[in-house]
N, C-alpha and C positions, 0 to 999 in steps of 0.2 A: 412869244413866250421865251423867256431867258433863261429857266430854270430848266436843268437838262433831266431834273426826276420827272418834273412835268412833261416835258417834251416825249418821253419817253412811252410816259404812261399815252397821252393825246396823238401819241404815231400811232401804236397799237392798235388801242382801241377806239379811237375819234372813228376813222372810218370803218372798222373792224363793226362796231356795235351800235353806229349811227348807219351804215349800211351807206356811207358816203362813197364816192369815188376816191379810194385811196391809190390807182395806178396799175395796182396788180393785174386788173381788169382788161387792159391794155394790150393787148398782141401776145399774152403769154399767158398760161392757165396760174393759176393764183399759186398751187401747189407749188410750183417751180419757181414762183417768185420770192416763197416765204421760206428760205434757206438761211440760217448762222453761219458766220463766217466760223472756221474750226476751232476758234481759240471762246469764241462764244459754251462751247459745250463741253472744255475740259474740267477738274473738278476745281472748284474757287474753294481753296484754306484758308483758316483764321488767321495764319499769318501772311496772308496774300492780303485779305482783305484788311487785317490790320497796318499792312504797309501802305495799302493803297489810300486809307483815312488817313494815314500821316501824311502823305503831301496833296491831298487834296487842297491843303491851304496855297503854296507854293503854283500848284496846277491852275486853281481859280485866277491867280495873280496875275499870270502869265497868259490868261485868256482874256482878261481884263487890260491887261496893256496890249493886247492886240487888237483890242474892242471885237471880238468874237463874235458873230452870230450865227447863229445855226445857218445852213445852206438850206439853199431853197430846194422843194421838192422838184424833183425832174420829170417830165412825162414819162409814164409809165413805169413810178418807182413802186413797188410794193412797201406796206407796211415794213418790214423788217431790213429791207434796204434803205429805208428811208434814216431808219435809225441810225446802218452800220454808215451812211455817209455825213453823218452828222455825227458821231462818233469820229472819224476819220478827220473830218473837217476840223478836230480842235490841232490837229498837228501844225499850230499856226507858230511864227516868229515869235521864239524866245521860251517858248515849252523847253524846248531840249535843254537847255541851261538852267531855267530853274528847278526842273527836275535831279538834272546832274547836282543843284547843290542841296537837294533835299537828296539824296541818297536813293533815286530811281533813274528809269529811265523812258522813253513815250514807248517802245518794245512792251516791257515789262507793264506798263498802265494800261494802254491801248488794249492787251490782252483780258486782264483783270477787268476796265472798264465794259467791256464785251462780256464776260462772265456774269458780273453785277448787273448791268442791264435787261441781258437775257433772262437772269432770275426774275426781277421784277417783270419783266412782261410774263413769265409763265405766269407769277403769282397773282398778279393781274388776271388772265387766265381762268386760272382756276377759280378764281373769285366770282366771273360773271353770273349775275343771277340766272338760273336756270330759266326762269320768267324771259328774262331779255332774250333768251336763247330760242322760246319758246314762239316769242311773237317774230321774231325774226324766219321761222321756220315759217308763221303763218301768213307770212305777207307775201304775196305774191307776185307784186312789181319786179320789175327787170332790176331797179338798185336794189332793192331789198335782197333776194337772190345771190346780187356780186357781193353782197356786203356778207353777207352766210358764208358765200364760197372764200372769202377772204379769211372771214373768221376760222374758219376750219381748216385753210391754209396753216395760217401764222398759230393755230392750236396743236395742229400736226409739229410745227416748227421746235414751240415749245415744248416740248412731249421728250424732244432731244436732249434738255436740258436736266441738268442730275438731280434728284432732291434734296441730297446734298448741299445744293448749292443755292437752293430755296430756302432752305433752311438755315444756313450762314448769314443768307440778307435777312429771313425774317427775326434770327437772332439780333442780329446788329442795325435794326432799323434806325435807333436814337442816333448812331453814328452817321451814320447814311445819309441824315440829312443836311448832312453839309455839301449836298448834290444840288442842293435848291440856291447854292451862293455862285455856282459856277460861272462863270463871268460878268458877274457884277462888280 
């Protein structure tokens, strides 16, 4: 998948709610795995988010002539780590310049992109059917289990995140989706 809304969403919850092995499961209790980096949880403004839609075109470009691909999952990444190193992972050759001529900088996005993200996975989140949540309680296999305990991780995670800032992306959804061009 190339499109970073999707990837997003399919980090989350792919293993979160399919009860797959997303990593967290791995040598570390899920809780400890499903931590925001700091810049994920501060408050995202209209004009934060309205800067950051302006050069989204610029950004895209710039991962595109890097031929960008998201990085591969590592053993034992948790859902939310998986995101911040695919996030991380776009600081590729020639970001920084054309950011510089769109009037940012990869500091100042990298930040913002973290804020926007983390919204959408709370909103994700809170979204899940209670249903889903419900059979996932009721099943009682060893994955289904990791997959709850993950969930409930990366739910905890979200919880951190301001509604504020849920409410900023759910505002600005039609703009947002120029997250689905990112290095194409």
């Amino acid at each position: 998948m190339r499109t970073v809304a999707l990837i997003a969403v399919f980090v989350v919850l792919a293993g979160v709610f399919c009860g797959g092995k997303t990593g967290s499961q791995a040598n570390k209790p899920a809780a400890m795995a499903a931590k925001w980096p700091a810049e994920a949880t501060g408050t995202l403004t209209e004009d934060e988010l309205a800067q950051f839609v302006k050069v989204l075109p610029a950004f895209g470009a710039a991962l595109k002539a890097a031929s960008w691909q998201p990085t591969t999952a590592k053993e034992g990444e948790g859902s939310i780590a998986r995101l911040t190193s695919i996030i991380d992972g776009m600081h590729v050759a020639g970001v920084e310049e054309s950011l510089k001529a769109a009037g940012a900088s990869w500091t100042v996005l990298r930040a913002t992109m973290y804020k926007v993200f983390a919204a959408m996975s709370a909103l994700q989140i809170d979204a899940a059917p209670p249903e889903m949540i419900a059979q996932m309680k009721a099943d009682t296999s060893a994955e289904a289990k990791r997959g709850l305990k993950d969930y409930e991780a990366v739910k905890s995670a979200c919880s951190m995140i301001p509604d504020a800032n849920k409410q900023v992306v759910t505002k600005h959804q039609q703009e947002l989706q120029a997250l689905q061009a990112l290095g194409r």
